[in-house]
C-alpha atoms as one frame of an Amber mdcrd trajectory, in Angstrom:
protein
  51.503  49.025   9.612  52.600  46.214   7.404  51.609  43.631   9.684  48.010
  45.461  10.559  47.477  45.266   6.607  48.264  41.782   6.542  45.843  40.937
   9.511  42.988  42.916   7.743  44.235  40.785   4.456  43.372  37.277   6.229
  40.496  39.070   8.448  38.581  39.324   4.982  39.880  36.025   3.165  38.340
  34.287   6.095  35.182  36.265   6.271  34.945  34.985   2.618  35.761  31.375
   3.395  33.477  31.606   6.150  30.377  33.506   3.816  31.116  30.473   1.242
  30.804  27.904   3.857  27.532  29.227   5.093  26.521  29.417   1.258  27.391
  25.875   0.372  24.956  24.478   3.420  21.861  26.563   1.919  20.258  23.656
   0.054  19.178  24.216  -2.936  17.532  22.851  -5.927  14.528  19.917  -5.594
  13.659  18.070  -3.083  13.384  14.163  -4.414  11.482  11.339  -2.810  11.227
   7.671  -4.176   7.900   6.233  -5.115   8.118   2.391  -5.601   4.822   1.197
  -7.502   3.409  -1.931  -9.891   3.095   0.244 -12.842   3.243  -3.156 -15.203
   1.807  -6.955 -13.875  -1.073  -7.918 -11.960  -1.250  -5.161  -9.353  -0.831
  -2.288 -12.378  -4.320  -1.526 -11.492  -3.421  -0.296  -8.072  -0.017   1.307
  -9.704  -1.677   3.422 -12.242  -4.318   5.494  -9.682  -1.412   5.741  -7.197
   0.995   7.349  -9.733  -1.879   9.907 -11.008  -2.844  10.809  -7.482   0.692
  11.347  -6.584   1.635  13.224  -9.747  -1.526  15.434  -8.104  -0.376  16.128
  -4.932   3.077  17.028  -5.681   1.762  19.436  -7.799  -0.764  20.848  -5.009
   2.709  21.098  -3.229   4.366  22.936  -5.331   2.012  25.345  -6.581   1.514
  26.072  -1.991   5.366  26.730  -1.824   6.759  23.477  -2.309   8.919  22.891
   0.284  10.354  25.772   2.279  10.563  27.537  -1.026  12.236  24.061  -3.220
  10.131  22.004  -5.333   9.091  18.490  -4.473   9.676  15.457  -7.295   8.901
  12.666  -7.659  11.475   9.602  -9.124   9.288   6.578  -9.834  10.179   2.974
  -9.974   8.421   0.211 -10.986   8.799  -2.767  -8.903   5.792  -4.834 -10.673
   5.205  -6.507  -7.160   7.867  -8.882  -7.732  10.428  -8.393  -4.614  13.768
  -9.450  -6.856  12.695  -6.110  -8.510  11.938  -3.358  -6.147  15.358  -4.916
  -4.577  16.720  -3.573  -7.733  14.832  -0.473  -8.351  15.348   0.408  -4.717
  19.400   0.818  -4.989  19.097   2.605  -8.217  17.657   5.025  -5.895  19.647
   4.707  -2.831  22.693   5.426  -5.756  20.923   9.007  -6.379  21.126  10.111
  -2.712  17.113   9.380  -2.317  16.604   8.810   1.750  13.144   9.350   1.501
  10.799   6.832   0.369   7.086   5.534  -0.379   5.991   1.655  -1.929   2.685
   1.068  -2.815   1.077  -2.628  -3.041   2.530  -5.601  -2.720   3.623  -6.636
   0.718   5.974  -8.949  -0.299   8.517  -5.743  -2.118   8.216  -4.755   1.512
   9.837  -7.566   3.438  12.135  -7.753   0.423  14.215  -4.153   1.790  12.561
  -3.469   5.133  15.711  -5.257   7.334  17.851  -2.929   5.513  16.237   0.492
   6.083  17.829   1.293   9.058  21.403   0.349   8.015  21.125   2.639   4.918
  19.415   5.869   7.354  15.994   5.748   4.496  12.276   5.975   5.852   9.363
   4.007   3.927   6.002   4.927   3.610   3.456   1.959   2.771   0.087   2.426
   0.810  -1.906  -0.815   0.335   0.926  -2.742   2.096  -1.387  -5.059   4.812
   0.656  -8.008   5.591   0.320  -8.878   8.953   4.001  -9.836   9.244   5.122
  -6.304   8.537   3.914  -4.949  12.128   6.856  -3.546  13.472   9.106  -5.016
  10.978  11.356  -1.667  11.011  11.344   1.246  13.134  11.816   3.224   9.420
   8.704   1.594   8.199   5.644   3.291   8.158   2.371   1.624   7.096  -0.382
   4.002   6.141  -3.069   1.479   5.277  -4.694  -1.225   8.345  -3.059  -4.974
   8.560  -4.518  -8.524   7.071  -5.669  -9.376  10.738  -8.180  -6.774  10.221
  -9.435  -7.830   6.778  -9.559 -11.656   8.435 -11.294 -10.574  11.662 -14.347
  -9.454   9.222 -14.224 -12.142   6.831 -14.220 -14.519  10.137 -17.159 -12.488
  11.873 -18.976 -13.090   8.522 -18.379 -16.939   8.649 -19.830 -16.928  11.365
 -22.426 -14.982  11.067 -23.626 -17.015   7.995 -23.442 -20.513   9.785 -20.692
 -22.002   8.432 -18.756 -24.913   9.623 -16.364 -25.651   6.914 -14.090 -23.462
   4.996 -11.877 -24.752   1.990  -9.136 -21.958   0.899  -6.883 -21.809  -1.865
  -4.189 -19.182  -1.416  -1.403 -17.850  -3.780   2.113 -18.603  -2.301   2.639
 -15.066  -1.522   3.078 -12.353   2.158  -0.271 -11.245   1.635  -2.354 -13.535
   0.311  -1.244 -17.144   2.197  -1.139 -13.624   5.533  -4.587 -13.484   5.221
  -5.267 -17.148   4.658  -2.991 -17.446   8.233  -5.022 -14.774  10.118  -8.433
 -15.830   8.907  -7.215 -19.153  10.696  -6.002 -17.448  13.776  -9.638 -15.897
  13.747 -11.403 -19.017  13.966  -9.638 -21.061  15.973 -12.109 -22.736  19.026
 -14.730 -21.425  16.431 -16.129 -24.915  15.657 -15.222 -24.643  11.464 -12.863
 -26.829   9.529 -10.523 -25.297   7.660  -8.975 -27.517   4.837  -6.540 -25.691
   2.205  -4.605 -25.793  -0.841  -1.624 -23.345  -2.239  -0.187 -22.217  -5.339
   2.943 -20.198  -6.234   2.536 -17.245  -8.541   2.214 -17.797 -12.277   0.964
 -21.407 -11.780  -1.392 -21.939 -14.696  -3.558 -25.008 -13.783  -4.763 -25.356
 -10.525  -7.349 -28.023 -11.275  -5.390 -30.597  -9.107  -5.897 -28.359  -5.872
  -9.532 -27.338  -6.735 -10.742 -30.528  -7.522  -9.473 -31.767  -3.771 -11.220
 -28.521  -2.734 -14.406 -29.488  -4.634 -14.252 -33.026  -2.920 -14.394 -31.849
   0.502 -18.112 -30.661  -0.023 -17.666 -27.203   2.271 -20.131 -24.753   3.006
 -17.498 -22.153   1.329 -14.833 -21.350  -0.160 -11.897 -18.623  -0.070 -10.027
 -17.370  -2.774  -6.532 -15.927  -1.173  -4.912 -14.424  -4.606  -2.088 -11.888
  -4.827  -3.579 -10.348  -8.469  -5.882 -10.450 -10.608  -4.221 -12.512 -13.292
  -4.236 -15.250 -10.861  -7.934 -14.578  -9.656  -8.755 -14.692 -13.500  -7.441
 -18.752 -13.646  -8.674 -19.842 -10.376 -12.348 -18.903 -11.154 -12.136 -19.619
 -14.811 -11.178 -23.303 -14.181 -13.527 -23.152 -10.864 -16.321 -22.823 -14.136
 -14.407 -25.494 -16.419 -14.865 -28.009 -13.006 -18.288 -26.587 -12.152 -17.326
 -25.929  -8.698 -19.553 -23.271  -7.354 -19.631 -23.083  -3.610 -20.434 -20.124
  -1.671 -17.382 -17.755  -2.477 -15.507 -15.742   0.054 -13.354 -13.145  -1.440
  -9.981 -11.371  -0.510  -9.639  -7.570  -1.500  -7.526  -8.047  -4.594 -10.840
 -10.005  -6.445 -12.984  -7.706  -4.497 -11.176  -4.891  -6.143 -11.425  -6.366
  -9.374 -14.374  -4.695 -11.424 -13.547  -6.278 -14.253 -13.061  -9.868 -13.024
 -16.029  -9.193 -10.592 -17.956  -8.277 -13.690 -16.439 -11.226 -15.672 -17.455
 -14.067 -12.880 -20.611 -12.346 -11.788 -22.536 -15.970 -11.781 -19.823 -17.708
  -9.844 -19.021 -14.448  -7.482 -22.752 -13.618  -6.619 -23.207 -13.521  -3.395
 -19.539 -13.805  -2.504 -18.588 -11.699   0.459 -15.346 -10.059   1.055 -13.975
  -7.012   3.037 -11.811  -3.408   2.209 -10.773  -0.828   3.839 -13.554   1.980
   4.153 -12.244   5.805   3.864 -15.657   8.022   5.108 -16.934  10.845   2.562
 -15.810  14.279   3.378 -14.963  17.440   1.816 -11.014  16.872   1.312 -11.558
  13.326  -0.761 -14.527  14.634  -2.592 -12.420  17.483  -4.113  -9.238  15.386
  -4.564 -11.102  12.844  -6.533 -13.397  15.603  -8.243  -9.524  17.113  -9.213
  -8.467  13.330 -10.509 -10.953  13.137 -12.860 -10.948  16.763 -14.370  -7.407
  15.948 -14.705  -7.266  12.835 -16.330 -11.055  12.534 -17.525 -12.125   9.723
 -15.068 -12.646   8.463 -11.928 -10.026   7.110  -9.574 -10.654   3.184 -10.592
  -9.734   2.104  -6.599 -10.855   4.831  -4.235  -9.149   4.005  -1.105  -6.043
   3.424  -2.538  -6.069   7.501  -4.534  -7.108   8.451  -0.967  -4.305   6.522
   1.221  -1.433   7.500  -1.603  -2.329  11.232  -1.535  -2.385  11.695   2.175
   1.028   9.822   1.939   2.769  11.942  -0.418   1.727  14.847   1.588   2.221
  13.359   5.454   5.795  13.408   3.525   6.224  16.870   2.132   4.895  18.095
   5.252   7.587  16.215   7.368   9.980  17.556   4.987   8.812  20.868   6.011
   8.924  20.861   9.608  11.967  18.185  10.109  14.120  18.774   7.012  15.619
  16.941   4.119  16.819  14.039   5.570  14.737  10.348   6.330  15.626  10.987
  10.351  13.628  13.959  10.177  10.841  12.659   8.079  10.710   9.696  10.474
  10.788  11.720  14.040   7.914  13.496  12.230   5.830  10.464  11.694   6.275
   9.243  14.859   4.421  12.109  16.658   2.000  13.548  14.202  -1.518  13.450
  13.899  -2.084  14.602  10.107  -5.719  16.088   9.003  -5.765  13.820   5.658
  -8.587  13.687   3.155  -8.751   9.693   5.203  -9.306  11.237   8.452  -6.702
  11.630  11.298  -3.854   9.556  10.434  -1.247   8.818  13.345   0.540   5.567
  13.453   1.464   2.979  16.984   4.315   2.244  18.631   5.010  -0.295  15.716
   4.533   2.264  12.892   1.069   0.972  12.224  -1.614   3.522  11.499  -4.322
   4.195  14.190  -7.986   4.410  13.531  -7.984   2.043  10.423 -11.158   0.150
   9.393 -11.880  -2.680   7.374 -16.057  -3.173   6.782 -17.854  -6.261   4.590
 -18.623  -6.359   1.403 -20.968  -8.404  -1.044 -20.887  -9.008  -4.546 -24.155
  -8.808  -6.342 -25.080  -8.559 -10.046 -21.069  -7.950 -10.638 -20.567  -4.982
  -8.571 -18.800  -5.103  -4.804 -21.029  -3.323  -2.528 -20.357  -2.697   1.263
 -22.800  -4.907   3.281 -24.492  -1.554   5.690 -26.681  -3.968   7.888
């Protein structure tokens, strides 16, 4: 009898141990993803309207059940498109147990932690990050936005197009811009144009030495490669001081510009450029019809609100269907074809997204419009 109480003793001490066991792998709480952004510096203007947007569809999330019942957040980190930084910011987070993760410009921050992903089991998700060198550059990198070649083949059909046989660049020092400056050059080769260039590294503050060799060389245009706007604002403020106006060709950060376009409209008209087009629909109208009832104006850069928002929610809803963890988000990725507000976003065999489109645009009377013939 003893020993039968004894055995009914341990029977229920383990049901117990077993019942808190069970408990303790019910997760609870938040879930938390890292957003890595240029909330200060020359990119801040892509920063701000990818914070807002986010801040949006978390909250969409939430108030639809969050995920499997816990809330999604948010932990920003501001990484002001320098890659020293976001190396910092970036194991801040790792240090909180964040395995889930999305940067947004600047694809130099990129390269910066993208050999490390793996090794430290995270997943990335990259909004405006087109650097051409980034294809495939981690099988837990993600790029929801199309790649520099893209941007160069249009700028190079457009060269062409317009008859000209010489092409002087000046490019920042940086992945992106001296990328595109590289694939625009890849795009013309046995195209019959000379291409001459010049390079700075960011922050330079007179460039008049490589724009007066630039000026000198007489070509039928001229690119301006530049990783902000702060550095677009020198180049064609002392292009004025040396009255150099050649025909301008444009990369998306001055094309994105609307207060630098509207600042050099004389030396800009005309100036032709390309961005990646999102099509009207229902889903984007609403979500930037909800961005400016919430914060009283319109999304400032349109593709970027549109890219950012279906990337916060590709996310929750791989957190949904894969669980909490970056493997999960990541097998999720790999096979999914999401109905975003861009379209149908599914990415390669690299991790770059399918069904991406860059189109021309022209710069006339200080506005960028896309060229529709």
């Amino acid at each position: 009898m003893k020993n039968k109480i004894i055995l009914a003793v341990v029977a229920v001490i383990v049901v117990v141990i077993i019942g808190f066991a069970i408990k303790g792998t019910v997760q609870t709480g938040s879930v938390r993803i890292g957003v890595m952004l240029p909330l200060t510096g020359g990119l801040a203007s892509y920063g701000e309207p990818a914070q807002k947007v986010a801040d949006l569809a978390v909250a969409e999330i939430n108030a639809n059940g969050g995920i499997n019942g816990r809330k999604l957040e948010i932990v920003y980190g501001n990484h002001k498109c320098d890659p020293k930084e976001i190396v910092t910011v970036f194991e801040s987070m790792l240090m909180q147990k964040i395995h889930v993760f999305n940067s947004v410009a600047c694809s130099g921050t990129v390269a910066a932690i993208a050999p490390g992903l793996v090794a430290k089991d995270v997943v990335l998700v990259g909004t405006a990050i087109s650097a051409s060198k980034l294809t495939g550059v981690s099988p837990s990198f993600f790029r929801n936005w199309a790649s520099d070649s893209q941007e160069a083949k249009v700028l190079a059909d457009q060269i062409i197009k317009k008859g000209y046989k010489s092409v002087a660049i000046l490019y920042e020092e940086t992945d992106y811009a001296k990328g595109l400056k590289m694939d625009l050059e890849n795009n013309l080769k046995g195209k019959d144009v000379k291409i001459v260039s010049e390079s700075f590294t960011t922050g330079t503050s007179d460039m008049r030495t490589q724009l007066t060799k630039l000026k000198a060389l007489k070509a039928d245009a001229m690119l301006a490669s530049v990783q902000t706007a702060v550095s677009g604002e020198v180049v064609l403020t002392q292009m004025e001081q040396l009255n150099f106006n050649p025909k301008m060709i444009v990369n998306y950060n001055i094309l994105k510009a609307t207060d630098l376009v509207k600042k050099h409209a004389a030396i800009l008209e005309g100036a032709i450029g390309a961005d990646y087009f999102i099509k009207d629909s229902q889903k984007l109208d609403k979500v930037l019809a909800d961005y400016k009832t919430t914060y009283g104006v319109d999304c400032p850069q349109r593709n970027i609100c549109a890219m950012e928002y279906d990337a916060i929610q590709m996310i929750a809803q791989g957190l949904r269907e894969k669980g909490d963890s970056a493997s999960g988000v990541k097998a999720y990725l790999s096979k999914a074809t999401y109905s975003g507000v861009t379209g149908a976003v599914s990415f390669d065999a690299k991790n770059d997204r399918n069904n991406s489109d860059y189109v021309p645009y022209v710069i006339k009377a200080g506005e960028a419009a896309r060229v529709t013939e």
